[in-house]
Structure formats: C-alpha cells, structure tokens
C-alpha positions as CSV (number, residue, x, y, z in Angstrom):
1,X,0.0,0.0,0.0
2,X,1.6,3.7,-0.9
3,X,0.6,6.2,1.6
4,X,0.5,10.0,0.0
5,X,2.9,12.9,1.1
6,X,-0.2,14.5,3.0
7,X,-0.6,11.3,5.4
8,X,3.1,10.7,5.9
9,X,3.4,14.3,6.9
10,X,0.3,13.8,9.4
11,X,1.8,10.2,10.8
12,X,5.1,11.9,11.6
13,X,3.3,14.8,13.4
14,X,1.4,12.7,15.4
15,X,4.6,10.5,16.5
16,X,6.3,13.8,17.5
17,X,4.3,13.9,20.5
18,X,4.8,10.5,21.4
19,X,8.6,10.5,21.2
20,X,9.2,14.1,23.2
21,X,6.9,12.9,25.9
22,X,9.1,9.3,25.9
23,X,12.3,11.4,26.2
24,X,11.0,13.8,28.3
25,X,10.4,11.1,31.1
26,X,13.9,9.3,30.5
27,X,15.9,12.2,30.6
28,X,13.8,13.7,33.9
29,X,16.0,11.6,36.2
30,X,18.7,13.1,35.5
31,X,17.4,16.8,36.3
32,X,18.0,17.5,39.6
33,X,15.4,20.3,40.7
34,X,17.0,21.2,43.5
35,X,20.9,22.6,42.9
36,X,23.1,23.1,45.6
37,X,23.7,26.2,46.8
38,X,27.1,27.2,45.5
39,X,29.0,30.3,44.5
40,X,29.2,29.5,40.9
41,X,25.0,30.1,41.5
42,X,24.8,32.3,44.2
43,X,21.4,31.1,45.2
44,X,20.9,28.3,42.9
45,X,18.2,26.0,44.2
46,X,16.7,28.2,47.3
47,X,13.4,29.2,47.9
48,X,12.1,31.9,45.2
49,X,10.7,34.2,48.0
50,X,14.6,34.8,49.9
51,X,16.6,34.7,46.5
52,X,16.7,38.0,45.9
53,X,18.0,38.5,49.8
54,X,20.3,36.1,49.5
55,X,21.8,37.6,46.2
56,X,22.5,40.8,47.2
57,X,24.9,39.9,49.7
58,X,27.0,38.4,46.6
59,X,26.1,39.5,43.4
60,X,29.8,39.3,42.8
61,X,29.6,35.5,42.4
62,X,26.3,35.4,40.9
63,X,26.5,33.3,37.9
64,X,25.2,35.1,34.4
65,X,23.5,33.3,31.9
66,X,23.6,34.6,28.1
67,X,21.8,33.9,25.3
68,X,22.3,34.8,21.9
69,X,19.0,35.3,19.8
70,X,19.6,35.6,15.7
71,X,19.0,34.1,12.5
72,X,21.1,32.2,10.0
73,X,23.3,34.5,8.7
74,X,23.1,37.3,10.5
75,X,26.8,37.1,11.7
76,X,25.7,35.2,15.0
77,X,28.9,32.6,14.9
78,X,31.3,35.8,15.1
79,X,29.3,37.3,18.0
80,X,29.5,33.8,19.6
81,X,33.4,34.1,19.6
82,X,33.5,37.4,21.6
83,X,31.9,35.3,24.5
84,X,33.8,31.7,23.8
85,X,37.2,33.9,24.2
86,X,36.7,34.7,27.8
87,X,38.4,32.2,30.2
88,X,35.1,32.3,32.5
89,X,32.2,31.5,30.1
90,X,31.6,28.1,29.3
91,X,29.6,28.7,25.6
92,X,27.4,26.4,23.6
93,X,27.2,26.5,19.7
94,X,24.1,26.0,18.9
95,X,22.8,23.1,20.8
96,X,19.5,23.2,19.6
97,X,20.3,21.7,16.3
98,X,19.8,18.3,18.1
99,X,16.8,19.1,19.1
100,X,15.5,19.6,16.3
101,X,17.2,16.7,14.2
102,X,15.6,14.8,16.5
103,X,12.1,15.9,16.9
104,X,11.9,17.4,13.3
105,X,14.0,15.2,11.4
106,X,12.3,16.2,8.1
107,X,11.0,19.3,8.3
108,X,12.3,23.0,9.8
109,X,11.1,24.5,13.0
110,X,7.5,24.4,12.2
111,X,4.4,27.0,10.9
112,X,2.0,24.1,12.3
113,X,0.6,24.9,15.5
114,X,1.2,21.5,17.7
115,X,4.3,20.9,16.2
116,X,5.5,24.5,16.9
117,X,4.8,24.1,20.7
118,X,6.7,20.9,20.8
119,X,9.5,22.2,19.5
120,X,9.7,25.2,22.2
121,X,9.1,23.0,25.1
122,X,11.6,21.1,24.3
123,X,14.4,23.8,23.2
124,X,13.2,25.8,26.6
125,X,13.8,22.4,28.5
126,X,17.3,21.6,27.1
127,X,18.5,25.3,27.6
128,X,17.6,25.6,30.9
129,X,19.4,22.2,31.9
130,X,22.8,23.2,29.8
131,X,22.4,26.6,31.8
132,X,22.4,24.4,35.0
133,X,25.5,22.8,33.1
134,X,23.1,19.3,33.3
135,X,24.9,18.3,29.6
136,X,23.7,15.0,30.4
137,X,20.1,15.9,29.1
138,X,21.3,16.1,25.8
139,X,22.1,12.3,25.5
140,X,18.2,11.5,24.0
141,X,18.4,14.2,21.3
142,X,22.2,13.1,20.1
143,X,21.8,9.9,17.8
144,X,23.3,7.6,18.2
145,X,23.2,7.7,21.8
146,X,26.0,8.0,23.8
147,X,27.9,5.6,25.2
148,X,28.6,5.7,29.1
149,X,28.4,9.8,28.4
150,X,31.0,9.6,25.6
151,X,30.0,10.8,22.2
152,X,31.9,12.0,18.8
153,X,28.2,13.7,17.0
154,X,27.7,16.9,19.0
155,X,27.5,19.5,16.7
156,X,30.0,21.8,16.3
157,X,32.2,21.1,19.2
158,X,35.1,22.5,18.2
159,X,33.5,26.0,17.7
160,X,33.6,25.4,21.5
161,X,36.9,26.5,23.3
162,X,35.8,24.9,26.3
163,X,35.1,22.2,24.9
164,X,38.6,21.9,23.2
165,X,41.0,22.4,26.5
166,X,41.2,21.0,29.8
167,X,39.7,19.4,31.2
168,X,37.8,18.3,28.3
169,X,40.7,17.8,26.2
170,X,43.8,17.2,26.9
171,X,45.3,17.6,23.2
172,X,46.3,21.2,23.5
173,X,48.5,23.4,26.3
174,X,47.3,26.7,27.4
175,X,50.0,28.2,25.4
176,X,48.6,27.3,22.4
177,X,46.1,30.4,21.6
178,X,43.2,30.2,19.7
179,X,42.5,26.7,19.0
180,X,41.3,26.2,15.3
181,X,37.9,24.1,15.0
182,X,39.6,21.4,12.9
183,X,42.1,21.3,14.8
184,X,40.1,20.3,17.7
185,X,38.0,17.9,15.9
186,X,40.8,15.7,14.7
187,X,43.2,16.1,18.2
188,X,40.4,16.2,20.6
189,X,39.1,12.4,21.5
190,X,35.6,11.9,21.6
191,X,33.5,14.2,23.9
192,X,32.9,13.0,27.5
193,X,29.8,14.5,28.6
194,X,30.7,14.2,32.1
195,X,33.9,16.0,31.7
196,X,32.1,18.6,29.9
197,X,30.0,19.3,32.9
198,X,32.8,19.8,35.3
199,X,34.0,22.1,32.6
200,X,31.1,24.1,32.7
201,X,30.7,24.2,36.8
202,X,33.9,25.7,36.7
203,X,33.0,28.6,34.9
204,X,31.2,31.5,36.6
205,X,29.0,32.2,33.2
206,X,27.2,30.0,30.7
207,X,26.7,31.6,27.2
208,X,24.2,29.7,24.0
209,X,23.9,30.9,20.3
210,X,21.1,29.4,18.6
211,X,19.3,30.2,15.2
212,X,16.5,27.8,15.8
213,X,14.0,30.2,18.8
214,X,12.1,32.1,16.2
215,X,11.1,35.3,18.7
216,X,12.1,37.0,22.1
217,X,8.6,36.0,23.3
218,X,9.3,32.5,23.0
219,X,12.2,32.5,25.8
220,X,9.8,34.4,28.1
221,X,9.0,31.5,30.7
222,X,13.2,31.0,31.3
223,X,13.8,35.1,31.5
224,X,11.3,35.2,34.0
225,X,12.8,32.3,36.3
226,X,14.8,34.1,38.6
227,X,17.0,31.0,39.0
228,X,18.7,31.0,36.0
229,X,19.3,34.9,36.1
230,X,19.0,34.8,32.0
231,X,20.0,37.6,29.7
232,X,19.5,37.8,26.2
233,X,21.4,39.7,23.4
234,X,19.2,39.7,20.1
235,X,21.5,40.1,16.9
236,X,20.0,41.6,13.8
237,X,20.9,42.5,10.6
238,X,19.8,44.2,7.5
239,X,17.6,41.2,5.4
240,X,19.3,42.3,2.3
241,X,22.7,41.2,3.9
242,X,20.8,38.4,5.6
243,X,19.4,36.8,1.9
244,X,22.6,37.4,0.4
245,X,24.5,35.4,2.6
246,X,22.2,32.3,2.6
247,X,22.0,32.6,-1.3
248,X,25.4,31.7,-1.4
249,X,25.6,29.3,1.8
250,X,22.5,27.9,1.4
251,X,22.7,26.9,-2.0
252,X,20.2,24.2,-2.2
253,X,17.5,25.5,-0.4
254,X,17.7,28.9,-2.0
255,X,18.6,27.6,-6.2
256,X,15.5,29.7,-7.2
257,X,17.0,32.9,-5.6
258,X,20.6,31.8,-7.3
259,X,18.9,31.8,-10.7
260,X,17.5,35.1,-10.2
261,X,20.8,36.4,-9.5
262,X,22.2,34.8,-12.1
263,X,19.7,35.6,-15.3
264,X,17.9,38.8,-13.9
265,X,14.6,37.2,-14.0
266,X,11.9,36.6,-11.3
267,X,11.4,32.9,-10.8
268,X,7.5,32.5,-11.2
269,X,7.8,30.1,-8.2
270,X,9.8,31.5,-6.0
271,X,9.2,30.7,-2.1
272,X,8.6,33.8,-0.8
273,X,8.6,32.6,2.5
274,X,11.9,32.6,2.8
275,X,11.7,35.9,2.9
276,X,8.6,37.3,5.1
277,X,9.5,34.6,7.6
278,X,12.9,35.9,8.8
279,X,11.2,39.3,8.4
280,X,8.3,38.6,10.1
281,X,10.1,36.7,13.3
282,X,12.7,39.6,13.5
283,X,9.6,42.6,13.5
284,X,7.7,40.7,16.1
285,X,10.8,40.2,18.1
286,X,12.5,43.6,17.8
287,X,8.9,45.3,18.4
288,X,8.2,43.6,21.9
289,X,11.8,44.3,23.1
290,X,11.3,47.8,22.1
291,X,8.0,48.0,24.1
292,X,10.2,47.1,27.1
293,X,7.9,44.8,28.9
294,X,8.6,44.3,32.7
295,X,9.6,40.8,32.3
296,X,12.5,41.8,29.8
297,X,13.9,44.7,32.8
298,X,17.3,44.4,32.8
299,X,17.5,41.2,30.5
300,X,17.4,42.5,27.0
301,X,20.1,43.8,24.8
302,X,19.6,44.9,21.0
303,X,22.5,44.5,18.4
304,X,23.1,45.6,15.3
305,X,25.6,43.3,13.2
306,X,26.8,46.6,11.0
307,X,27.2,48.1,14.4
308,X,29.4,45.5,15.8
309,X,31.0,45.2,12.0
310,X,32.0,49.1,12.0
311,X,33.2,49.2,16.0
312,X,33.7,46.0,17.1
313,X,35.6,47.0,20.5
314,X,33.4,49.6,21.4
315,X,30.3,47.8,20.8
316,X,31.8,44.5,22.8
317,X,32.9,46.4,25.4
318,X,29.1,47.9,25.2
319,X,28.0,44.4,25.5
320,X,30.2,43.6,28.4
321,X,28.8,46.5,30.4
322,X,25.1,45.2,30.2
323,X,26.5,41.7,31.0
324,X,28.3,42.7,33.9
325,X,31.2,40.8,32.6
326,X,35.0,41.9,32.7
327,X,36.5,42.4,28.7
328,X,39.9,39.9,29.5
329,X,42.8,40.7,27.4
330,X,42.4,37.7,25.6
331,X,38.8,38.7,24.0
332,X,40.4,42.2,22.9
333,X,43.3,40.6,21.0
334,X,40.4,38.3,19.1
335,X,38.5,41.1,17.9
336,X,42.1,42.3,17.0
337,X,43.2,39.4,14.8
338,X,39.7,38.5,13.2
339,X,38.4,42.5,12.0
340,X,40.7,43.6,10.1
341,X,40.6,41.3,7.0
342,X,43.0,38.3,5.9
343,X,44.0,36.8,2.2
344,X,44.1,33.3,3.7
345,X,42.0,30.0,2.6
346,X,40.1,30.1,6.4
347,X,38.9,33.6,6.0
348,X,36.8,33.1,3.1
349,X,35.0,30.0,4.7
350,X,31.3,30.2,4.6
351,X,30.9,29.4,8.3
352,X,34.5,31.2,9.1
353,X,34.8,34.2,11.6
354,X,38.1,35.9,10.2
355,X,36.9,38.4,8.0
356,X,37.2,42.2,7.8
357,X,34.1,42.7,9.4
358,X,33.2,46.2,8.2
359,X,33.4,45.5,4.7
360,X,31.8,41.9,5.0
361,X,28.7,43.6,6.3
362,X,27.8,45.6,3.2
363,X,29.3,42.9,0.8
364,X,25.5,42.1,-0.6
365,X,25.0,45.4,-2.2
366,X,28.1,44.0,-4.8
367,X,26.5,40.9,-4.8
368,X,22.8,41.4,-5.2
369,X,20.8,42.6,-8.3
370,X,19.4,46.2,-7.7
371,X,15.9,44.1,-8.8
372,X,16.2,41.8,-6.1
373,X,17.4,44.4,-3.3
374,X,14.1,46.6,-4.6
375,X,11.9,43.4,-3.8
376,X,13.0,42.5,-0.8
377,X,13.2,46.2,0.5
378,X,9.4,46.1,-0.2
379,X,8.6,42.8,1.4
380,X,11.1,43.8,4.7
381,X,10.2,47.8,4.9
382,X,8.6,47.4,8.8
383,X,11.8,45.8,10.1
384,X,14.2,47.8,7.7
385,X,12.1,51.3,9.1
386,X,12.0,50.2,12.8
387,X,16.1,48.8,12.6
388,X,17.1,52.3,10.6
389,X,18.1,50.1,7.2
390,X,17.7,52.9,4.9
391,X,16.1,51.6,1.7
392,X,18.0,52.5,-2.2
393,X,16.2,54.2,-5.1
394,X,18.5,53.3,-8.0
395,X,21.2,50.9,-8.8
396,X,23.8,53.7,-8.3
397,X,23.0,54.3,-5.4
398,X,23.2,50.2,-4.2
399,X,26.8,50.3,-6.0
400,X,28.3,53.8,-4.2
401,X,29.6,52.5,-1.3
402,X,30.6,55.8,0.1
403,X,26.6,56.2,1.2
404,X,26.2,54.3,3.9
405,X,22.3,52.8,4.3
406,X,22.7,52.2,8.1
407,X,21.8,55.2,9.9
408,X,22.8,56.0,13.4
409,X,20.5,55.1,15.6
410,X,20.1,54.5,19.4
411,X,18.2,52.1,20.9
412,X,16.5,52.9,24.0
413,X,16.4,49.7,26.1
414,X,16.1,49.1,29.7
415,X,19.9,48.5,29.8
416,X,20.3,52.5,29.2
417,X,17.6,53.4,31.9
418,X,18.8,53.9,35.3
C-alpha cells in the first residue's frame, strides 16, 4: 500500500508527541530540581521568596546566563566568539540543532501549530538544563546515543573553546592560543559529557547561540525564572545582507534565488517565505523588546551586526557593560586578529569568523541585483524602518559605497535606563 505525502506528513506529526513525551520522562531523572547552593549560583536551588536577599549579599559571584537570539546569517557565529574567548564563560554552539534533528527530522522549526509548541518545550527544556550545566540531558536528542556519556556527533564542538581544552581535552596546552575548530576535531578524543559538565561548573557564566527560537517572546518562561538569572542579546541584521548570505551558503535551499541572481529574471515560483518569515520573526521580536515589557527589565540587549562590524571593541565592550562581565585581554586581542581582514583560505569559509568585518557587512549590495534588493526592501520595509536600514532608489545608489544605508540610531532599552 503507498501512503500520500499528505498522510506521511500527518503520521510523523502525530509521532512527535509521542517521542518528546518518551524522552521527556527518561531524561527527567537526570534533572536534579533542587541545585546546591554554591557560589558559581549564588542562590541556585533556594526558595524563590529569599533569592533576591540572598543575592544581594553576593552579586559578585552570581553566575550570568547569556543567550544569543539571531537568524542564520546574520553574523551570529562571530558574535558567539566574543563570549567563547573569555576564560570564564563556558559557551554552547548551537545546541539546539539536536533538538530539532531529532524531533523534526524532516521538516524545519515548524508553521504548524502543535508541532511548533513541541519544538519550544523542548528547546526551553534543554536550555535551561545546559544553563544548569546538566549536559547529560542532551544524550536522548544526540543519535546515536552516547555511550557511558561519551559521544563524537555533538554539533559543532570544536566552535567550542571549552570544549577543546582542559579538562575536556587534553590535546592542547594553554600556550597554544586560539584553537582552530579542525584542529580540535581531529586532536580532541571523543566528547565525555561528564567531563564537559565539570568544565562548565567551573566557569562562573554560561553563554548559548542558537538560530533555531524564532522570537524574544518564545524565551519568556526562562527570562522570567529568577534562577537562571538569563539575559539575552538579540542580533540583527539588515535582510538584504541576511538573503545574500544564505543565497550563497544555502545553496540548495535557496537555487530559485541563485537563478535570479544569475539571469535577472523573477522565478515564477519563487518561495517567498523565505523571505517574510525571517522578516516577520525579526519585526515581532525587535517590536516587543522595544516595548520594554517588565519581564524583559534588565535582560534584553539589542545589536546591530553593521554596528558590531564598524566598532567591534566599542560595541563589545558595550555588550560587556550590560553583561556585567569583565572584557579579558584575551577577547580584545580576538576582535584584534579576526576585523581587520586576511588573504588566507580560512577567512573566506562560509561558516568562518576571520573576516574584515566592516566590509563583510555591506558585501551584498556587490552581490545582489538592484531588482532583487528593490523586492526585498518592499517585502522587509517594517523591520528595515524600525532597525534604521535605509532603503536605495536606483542601482547607483546600491553600488556607491561611500553612502552608507545604516543610519545611526540609538536604541533605548532598559539597559540605558537607570
């Protein structure tokens, strides 16, 4: 018997259910509700009534959680690296992706209703236990399983510097530098989780990038839990940098927008989605951070990627301040060595971080068709308005790179308000 596209679809929806709830009650015993109190978490664990008491007597020691909220290609992985240089922040590359390989093996982060719900229950589940450093609760998402808490299949360990040294890995010295992610792949043995977890206990600050949370709105329930003492950093960036950079990454997924480019004529089937989605996500999330709720006080930080492209130590050291992080020596000298351009092989990957980051910012207005920049300056023009993207009238002006199309603009979040 042949089932149709429409019923596979509806059987695999209706597993989804079946298998988070399964996982859900293995990987419960290993989430320990009630934490020590320890001064890696100053208050970790205690009654929500005296926490607040309790942490103002050491608000020195109080551990920070960070979260970085952006989209693919929105320069995300080199904001990551400003926070994995520090010697005190354990940080997570985008630990999500095994959520979702998992529970959405076929399709992306869904538009369906049910399927959508899973997805954040889940993703709000797992971050909240790597904040606790509980890595263990990624065993049931990382196939195949790990072995007595050993695995070689987490994604993107080596973007990962704690992950790559002591005591995680022995294969490098601390005189070594910046480890290279290759490098750490092929020196590194395979990844004990256990290990990985004292690694991350003995650092006073956990930091996550992740693509895969759609809106601000979505993290609400873990910004609100006084426990984990969550702050988020959203990234943006203009969409027409944004498309550009997946048309050439994603080059698959986005063949229709690569013909377009290529012939200078409007595929008839185009998927527009890709388009009004990461528009649509980024307006709805920008817009309630801009409202400043009460529950985002304090916990919600706005970024600009051509901001952080143009002045990259200022706007770092900007970031540190809201953080309430020290800027080490070591983070300075990154943003030293990876801004300023290089000629070699690495700096031209697609997933890379050494780059000169001004000019990588404003690349797509070479790259892109003044007809494609027009239509997607029409489809994007909320977020492009409410972000100060200024829009172009002519394809002279897209090619004169002396006018600049980001104005200067100040962002008046809680983190400015005393």
């Amino acid at each position: 018997m042949k089932c149709s596209r429409k019923t596979v679809i509806l059987l695999a929806l209706v597993s989804i259910p079946i298998q988070y709830t399964a996982m859900k009650i293995f990987i419960g015993f290993y989430v320990h509700k009630c934490q020590f109190l320890n001064l890696l978490n100053c208050g970790l664990g205690q009654d929500v009534k005296t926490f607040d008491w309790m942490c103002d007597n050491c608000n020195s020691t109080r551990k920070t959680n960070i979260l970085i909220l952006a989209t693919p290609r929105s320069g995300s992985s080199f904001f990551g690296q400003l926070f994995n240089q520090h010697s005190d922040v354990f940080y997570l590359f985008e630990p999500l992706y095994h959520v979702q390989t998992t529970l959405i093996p076929h399709l992306s982060p869904s538009r369906y209703a049910v399927e959508h719900k899973l997805w954040l229950e889940a993703s709000r589940d797992l971050l909240r236990s790597l904040y606790n450093c509980d890595l263990y609760f990624l065993e049931s998402y990382i196939k195949p399983q790990p072995a007595n808490h050993t695995t070689d299949k987490l994604f993107r360990r080596g973007a990962s510097k704690a992950l790559c040294s002591m005591p995680v890995c022995d294969a490098f010295s601390s005189s070594d530098g910046n480890i290279e992610e290759g490098d750490c792949v092929q020196k590194c043995a395979s990844l004990n989780l256990t290990l990985a977890t004292e690694s991350c206990r003995e650092r006073r600050h956990v930091a996550i990038k992740t693509v895969r949370i759609p809106e601000v709105n979505d993290l609400k329930a873990l910004i609100e839990d006084p426990l984990l003492n969550l702050k988020v950093i959203q990234l943006v960036r203009d969409p027409r940098g944004i498309l550009s950079s997946r048309i050439e990454t994603f080059r698959d997924t986005y063949r229709l927008w690569r013909i377009w480019r290529a012939t200078g004529r409007k595929p008839y089937n185009l998927n527009l989605t890709q388009l009004t989605t990461v528009c649509g996500d980024s307006l709805n999330s920008v817009s309630t951070g801009l409202s400043r709720p009460p529950w985002l006080r304090g916990r919600y930080m706005l970024m600009r990627y051509e901001d952080l492209a143009r002045n990259p130590l200022q706007k770092t050291k900007e970031v540190y301040e809201f953080l309430g992080l020290s800027l080490e020596k070591s983070v300075v000298d990154w943003i030293h060595n990876n801004t300023r351009g290089n000629n070699d092989v690495s700096a031209a990957h697609k997933y890379g971080t050494l780059r000169d980051s001004a000019a990588n910012a404003e690349s797509w207005r070479v790259n892109l068709s003044y007809e494609m920049v027009n239509y997607t300056q029409t489809v994007c023009k909320n977020i492009l308005d409410k972000l100060g993207y200024k829009a172009v009238n002519s394809s002279e002006d897209l090619k004169n790179m002396s006018l600049s199309l980001t104005e200067d603009k100040t962002f008046i979040l809680f983190c400015n308000i005393r």
